[in-house]
LONU-187878 format. One record per residue: residue in three letters; x, y, z of N, C-alpha, C, O in turn. Coordinates in steps of 0.001 Angstrom, whole numbers, padded with zeros to 6 digits, always signed. Atoms other than C-alpha are relative to their C-alpha. Layout:
REM LONU-187878
AlaXYZXYZXYZXYZ;...
END
This chain:
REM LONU-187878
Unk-000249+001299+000633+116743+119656+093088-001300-000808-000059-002000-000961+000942;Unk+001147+001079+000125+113965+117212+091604-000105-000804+001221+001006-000829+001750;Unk+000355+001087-000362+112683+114684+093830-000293-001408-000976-001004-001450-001980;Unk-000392+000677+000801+113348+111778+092506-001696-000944+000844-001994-000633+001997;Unk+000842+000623-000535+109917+109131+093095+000192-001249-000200-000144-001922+000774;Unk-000562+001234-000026+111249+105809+091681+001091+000161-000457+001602+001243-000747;Unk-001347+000102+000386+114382+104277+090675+000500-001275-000604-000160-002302-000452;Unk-000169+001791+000824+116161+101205+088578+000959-000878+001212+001844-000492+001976;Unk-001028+001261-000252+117626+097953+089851-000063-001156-000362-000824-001696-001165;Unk+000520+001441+000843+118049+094871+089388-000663-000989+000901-000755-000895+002125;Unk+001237+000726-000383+115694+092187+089904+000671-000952+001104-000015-001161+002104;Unk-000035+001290-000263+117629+089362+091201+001213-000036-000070+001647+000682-000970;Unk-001141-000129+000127+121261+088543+091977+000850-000736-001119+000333-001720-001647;Unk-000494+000686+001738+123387+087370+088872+002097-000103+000226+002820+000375+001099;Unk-001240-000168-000221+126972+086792+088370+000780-000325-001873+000197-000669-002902;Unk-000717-000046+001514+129654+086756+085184+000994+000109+000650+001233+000462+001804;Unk-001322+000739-000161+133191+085418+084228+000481+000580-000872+000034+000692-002014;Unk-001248-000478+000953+136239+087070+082991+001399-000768-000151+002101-000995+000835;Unk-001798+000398-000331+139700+085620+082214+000826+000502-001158+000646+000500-002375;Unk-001124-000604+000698+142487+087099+081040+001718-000414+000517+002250+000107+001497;Unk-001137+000245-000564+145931+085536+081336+000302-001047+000582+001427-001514+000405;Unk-000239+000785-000662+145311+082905+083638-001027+000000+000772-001715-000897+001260;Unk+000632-000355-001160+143632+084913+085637-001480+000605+000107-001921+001685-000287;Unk+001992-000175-000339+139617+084750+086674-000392+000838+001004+000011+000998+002156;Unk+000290-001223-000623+137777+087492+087422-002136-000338+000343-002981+000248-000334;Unk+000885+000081-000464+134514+086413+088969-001462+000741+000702-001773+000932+001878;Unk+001041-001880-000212+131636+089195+089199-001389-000758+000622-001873-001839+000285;Unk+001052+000644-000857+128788+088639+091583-000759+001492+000244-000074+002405+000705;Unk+000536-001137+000068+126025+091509+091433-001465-000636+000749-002132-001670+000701;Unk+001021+000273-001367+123518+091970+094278-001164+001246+000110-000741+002370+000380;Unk+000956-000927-000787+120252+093989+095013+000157+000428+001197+000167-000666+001760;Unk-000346+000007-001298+120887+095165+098338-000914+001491+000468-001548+002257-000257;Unk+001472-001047-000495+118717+097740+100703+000834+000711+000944+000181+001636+001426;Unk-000410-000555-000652+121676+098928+102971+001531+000111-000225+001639-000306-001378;Unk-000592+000652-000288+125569+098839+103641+000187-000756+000941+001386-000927+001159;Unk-000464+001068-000521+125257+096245+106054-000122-001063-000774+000735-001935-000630;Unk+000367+001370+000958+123906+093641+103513+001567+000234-000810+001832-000782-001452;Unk-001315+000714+000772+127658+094018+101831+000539-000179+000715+000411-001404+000722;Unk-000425+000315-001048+129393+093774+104546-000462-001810-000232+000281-002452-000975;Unk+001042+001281+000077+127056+090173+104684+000353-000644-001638+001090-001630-001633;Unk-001140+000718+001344+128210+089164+100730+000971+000135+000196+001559-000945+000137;Unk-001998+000379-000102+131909+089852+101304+000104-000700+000681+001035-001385+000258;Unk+000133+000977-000853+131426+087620+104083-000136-001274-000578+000794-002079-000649;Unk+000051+001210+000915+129986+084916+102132+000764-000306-000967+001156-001467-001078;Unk-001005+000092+001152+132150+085566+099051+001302-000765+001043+001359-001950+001374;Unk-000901+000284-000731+135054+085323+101085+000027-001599+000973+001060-002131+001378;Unk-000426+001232-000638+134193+082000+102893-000372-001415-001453-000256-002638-001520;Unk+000693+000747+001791+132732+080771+098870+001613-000461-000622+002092-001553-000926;Unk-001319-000277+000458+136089+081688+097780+001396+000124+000917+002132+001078+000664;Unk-001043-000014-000883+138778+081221+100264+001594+000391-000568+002473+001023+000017;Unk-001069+000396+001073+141453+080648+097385+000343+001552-000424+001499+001665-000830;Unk+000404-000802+001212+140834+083897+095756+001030+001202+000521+001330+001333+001707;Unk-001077-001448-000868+143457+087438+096034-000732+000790+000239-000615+001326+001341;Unk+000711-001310-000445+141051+089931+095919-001081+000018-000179-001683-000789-000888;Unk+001758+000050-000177+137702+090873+096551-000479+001520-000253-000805+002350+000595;Unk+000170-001397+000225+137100+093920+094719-001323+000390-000096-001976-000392-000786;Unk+001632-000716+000480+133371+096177+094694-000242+000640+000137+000401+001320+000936;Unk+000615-001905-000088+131590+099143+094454-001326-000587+000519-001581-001767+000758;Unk+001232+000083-000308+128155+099679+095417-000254+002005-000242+000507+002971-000185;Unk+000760-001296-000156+125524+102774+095034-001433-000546+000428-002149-001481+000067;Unk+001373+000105-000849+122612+103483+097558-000787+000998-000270-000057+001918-000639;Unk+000443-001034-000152+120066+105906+097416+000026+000760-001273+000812+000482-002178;Unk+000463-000749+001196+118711+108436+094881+001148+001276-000429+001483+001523-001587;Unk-000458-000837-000098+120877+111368+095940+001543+000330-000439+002135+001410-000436;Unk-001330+000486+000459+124184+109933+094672+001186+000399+000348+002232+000657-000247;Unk-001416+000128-000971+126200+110206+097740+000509-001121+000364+001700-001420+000449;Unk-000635+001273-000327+125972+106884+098753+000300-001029-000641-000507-001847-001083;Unk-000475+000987+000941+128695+104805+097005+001254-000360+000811+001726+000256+001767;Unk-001693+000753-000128+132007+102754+097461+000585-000419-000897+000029-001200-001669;Unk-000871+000837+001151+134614+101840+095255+001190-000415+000730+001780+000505+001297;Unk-000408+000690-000960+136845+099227+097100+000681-000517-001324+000062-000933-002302;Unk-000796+000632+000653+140133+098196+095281+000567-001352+001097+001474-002170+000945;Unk-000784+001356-001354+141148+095560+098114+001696-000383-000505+002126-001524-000335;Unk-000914+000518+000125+144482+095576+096960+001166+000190-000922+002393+000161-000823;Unk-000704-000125+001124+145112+096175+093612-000050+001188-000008-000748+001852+000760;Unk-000279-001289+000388+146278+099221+092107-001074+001270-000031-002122+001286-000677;Unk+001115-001119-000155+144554+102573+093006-000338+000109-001552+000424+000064-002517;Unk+000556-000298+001192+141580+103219+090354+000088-001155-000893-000369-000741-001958;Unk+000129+000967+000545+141898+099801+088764-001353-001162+000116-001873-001462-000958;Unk+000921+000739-000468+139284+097510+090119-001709+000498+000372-002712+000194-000274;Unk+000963-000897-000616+136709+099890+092556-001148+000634-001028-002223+000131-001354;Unk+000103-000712+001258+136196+102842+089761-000804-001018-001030-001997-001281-000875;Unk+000699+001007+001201+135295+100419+086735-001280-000459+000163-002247-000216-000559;Unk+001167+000521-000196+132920+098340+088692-000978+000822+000330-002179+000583+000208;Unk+001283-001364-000436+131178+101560+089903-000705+000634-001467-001802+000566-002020;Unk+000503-000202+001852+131305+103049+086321-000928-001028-000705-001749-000495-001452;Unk+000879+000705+000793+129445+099897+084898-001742+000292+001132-002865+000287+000628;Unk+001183+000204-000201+126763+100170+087508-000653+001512-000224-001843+001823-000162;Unk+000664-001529-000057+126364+103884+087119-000312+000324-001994-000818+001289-002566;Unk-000054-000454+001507+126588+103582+083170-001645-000594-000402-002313-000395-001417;Unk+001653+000621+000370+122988+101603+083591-000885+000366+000769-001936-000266+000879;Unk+000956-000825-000636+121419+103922+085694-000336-000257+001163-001298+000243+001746;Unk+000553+001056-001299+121590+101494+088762+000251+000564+001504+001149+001296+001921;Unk-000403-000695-001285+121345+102270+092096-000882-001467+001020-001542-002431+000631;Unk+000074+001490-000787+120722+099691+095024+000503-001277-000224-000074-002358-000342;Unk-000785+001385+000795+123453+097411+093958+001244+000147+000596+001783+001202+000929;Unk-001033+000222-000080+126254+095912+094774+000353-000689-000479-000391-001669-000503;Unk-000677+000773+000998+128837+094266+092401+001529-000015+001058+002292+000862+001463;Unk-001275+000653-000469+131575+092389+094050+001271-001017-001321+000945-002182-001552;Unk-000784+000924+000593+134445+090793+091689+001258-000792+000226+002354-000235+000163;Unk-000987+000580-000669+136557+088023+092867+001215-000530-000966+000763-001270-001840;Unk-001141-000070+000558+139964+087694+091284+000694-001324+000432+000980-001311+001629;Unk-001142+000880+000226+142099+084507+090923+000825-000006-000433+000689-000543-001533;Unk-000727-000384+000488+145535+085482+090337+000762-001029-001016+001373-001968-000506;Unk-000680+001338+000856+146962+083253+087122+001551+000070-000263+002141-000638-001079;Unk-001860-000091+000296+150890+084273+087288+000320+001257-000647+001323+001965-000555;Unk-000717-001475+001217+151123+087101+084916-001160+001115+000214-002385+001045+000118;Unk+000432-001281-000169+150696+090886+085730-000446+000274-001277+000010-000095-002359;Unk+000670-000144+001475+148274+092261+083342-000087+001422-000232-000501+002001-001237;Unk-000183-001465-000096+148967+095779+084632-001049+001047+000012-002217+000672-000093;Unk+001202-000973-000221+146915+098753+084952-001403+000230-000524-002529+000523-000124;Unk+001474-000500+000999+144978+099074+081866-000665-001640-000230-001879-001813-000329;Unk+001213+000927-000556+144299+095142+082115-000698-000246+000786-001672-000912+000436;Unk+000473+000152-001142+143228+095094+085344-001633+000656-000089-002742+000131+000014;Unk+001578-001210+000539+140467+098324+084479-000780-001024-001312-001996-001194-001399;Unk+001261+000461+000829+139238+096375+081604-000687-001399+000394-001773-001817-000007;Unk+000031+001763-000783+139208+092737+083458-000972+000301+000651-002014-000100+000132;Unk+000486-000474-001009+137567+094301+086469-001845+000835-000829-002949+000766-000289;Unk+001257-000449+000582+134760+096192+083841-000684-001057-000419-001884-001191-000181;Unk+000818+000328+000936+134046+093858+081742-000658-001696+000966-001568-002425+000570;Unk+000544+001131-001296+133350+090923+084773-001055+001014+000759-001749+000186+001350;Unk+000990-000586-000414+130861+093580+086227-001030+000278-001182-002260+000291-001120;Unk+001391-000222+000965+129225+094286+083046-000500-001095-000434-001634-000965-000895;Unk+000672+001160+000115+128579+090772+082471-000748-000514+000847-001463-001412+000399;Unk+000487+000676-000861+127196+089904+085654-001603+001253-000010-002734+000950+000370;Unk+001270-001585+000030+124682+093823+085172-000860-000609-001063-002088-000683-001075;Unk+001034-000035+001210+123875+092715+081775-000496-001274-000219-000651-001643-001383;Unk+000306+001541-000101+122761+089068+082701-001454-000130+000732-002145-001142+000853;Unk+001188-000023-000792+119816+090538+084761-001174+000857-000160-001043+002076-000050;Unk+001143-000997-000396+116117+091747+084693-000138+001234+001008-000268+001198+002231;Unk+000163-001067-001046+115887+095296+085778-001482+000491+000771-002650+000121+000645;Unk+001859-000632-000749+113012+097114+087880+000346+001155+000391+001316+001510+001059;Unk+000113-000827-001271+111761+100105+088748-000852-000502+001259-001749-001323+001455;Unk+000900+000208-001264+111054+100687+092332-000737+001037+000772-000070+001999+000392;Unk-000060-001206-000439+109580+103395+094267+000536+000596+001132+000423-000227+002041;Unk-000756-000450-000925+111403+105467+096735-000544-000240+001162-001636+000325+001214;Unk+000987-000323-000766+110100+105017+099555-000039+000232+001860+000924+000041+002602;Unk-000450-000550-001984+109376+106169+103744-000197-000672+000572-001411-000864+000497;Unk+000091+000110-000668+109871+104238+106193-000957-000389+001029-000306-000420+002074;Unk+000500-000071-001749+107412+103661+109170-000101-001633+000916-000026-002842+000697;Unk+000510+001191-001609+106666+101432+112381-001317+000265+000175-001750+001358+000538;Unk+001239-000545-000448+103379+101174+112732-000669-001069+001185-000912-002260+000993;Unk+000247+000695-001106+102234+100190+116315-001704+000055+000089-002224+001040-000435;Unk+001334-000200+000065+098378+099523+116921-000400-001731+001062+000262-002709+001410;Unk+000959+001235-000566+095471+097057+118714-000528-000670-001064-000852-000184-002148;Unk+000196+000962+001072+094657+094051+117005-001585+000235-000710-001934-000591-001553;Unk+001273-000375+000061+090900+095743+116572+000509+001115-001231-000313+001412-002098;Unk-000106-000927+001334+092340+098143+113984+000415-000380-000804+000277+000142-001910;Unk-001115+000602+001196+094724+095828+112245-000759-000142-001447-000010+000227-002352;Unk+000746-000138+001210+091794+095342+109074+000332+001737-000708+000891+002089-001747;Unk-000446-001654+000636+091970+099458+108780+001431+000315-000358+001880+000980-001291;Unk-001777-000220+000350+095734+099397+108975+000269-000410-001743+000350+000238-002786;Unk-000337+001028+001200+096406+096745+106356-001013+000898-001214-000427+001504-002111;Unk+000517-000092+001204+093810+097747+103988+000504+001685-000015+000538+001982-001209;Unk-000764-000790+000131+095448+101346+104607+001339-000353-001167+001432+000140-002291;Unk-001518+000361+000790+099101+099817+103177-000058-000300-000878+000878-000041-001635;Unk+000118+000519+001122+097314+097944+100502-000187+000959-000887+000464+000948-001932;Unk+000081-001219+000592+096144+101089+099288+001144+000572-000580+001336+000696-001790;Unk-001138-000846+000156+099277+102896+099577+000933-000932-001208+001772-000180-001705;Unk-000371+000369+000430+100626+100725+097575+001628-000377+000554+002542-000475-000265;Unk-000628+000228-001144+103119+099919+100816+000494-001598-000337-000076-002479-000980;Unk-001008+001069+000625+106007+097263+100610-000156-000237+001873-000105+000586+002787;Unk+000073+000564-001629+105589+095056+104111+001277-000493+000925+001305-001723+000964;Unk-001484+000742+000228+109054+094230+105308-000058-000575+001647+000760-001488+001759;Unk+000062+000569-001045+108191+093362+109326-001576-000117+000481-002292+000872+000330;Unk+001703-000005-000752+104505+092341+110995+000150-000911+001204+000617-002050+001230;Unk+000062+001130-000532+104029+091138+113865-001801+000198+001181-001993+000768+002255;Unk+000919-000365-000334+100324+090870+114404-000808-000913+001046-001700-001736+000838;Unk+001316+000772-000990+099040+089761+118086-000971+000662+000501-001711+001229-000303;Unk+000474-000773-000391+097286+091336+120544-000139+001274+000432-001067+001969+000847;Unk-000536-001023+000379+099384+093822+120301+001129+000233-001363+002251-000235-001554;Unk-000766+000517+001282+100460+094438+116868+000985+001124-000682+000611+002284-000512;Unk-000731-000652+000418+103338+096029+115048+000411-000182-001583+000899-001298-001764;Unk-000222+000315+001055+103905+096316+111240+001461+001346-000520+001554+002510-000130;Unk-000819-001120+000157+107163+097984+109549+000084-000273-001544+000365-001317-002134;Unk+000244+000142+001196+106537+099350+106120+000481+000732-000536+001244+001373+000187;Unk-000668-000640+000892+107667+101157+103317-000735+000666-001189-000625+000338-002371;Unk+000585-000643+000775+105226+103909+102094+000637+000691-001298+001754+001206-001261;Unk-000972-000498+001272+106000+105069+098319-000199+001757+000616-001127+002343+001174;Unk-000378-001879-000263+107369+109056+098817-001252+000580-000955-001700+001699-000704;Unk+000854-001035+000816+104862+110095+096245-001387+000117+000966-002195+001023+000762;Unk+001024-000471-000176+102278+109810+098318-000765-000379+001642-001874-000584+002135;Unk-000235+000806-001559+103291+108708+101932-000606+001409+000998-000772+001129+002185;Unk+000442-000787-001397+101967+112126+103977-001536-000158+000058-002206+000132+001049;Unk+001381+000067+000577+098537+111391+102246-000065-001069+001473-000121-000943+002697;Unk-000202+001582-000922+098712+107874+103817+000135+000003+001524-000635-000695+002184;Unk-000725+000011-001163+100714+108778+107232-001305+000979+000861-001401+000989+002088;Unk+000754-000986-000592+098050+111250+108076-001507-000732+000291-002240-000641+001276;Unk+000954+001215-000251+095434+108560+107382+000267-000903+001066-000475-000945+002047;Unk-000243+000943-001236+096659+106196+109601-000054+000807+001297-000979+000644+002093;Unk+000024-001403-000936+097405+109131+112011-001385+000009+000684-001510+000215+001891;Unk+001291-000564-000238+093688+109466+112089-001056-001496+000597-002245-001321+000861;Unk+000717+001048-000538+092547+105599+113354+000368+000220+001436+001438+000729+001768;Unk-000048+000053-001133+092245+105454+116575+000805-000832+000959+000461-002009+000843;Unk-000884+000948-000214+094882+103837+118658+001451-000257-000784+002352-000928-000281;Unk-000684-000065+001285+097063+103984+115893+001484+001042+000174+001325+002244+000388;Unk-001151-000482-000480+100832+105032+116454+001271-000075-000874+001899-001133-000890;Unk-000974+000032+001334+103421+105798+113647+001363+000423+000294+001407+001334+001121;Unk-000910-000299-000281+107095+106019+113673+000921+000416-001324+001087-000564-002050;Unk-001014+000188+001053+109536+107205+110907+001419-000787+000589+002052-000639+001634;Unk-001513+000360-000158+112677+105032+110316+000763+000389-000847+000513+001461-001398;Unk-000368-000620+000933+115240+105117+108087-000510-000490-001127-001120-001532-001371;Unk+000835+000209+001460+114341+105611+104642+000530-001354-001009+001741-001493-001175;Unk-000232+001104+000439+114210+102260+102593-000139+000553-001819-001173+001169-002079;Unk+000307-000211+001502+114584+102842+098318-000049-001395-000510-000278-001609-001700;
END
């Protein structure tokens, strides 16, 4: 199987409005880097929206296109979950999560409204936003003395390395996110400063 080296998402979180019937279908679409960060929006949704019946979403992680969810919360199996997954997979997206919150207006709209209610409130909130590629990328911890930290850094800048923790005293620790295309190059470099102590975590896309 290819290795995949970047990938699309979207830029920035966005949201879109459906109603049909009565009833509002509220779509809220998220960049996200793990499943704990949904976990963390349904949370918020849920205290945003207190009022609301259901809290339906999918999500897809990762290149390999195992990691997904499709979450009907309620409503009819394959109505809600499905759809919103289908719109994010119909735009090539991956690192996303689309949540759509439902306000029930009195009248059942039944199966095949529900699937198109539930799509077309995710594809409005997908197609409301600047996409990006990003690059895949590894992981590390990188532990070191504050006497190497110039070699480090201008190491990451190189790599073209995404910075996501630093904490640089006298003993310093940075946790980064080398791109896969060209992270053993890099890891082997650092490897090679003196003092210099590398950890893989898990992999960040």
């Amino acid at each position: 199987m290819e290795t995949l080296h970047n990938y699309k998402t979207i830029e920035a979180p966005a949201t879109g409005d459906f109603r049909d019937r009565g009833s509002k279908f509220l779509a809220y679409s998220y960049p996200i880097l793990s499943a704990e960060n949904v976990k963390q929006k349904l949370q918020a949704l849920k205290k945003e929206h207190p009022k609301a019946v259901h809290y339906c979403y999918a999500y897809r992680l990762g290149t390999d296109g195992t990691q997904y969810r499709a979450n009907d919360d309620g409503e009819p199996s394959g109505s809600a979950g499905k759809p919103i997954l289908g719109q994010i997979d119909s735009l090539g997206l991956t690192n996303v999560l689309v949540v759509v919150v439902r306000y029930f207006g009195g009248t059942l709209l039944g199966v095949p409204g529900l699937i198109n209610a539930y799509k077309t409130a995710a594809l409005q909130s997908l197609s409301g936003v600047a996409t990006i590629e990003k690059w895949v990328e590894v992981m590390v911890e990188i532990s070191f003395d504050y006497p190497s930290m110039g070699e480090v850094l201008y190491l990451l800048k190189q790599a073209e390395a995404s910075i996501y923790k630093q904490d640089l005293q006298l003993f310093c620790m940075v946790t980064a996110g080398i791109p896969l295309l060209h992270a053993d190059v890099y890891m082997k470099k650092l490897s090679e400063i003196r003092g210099v102590a590398t950890r893989l975590q898990e992999p960040v896309l």
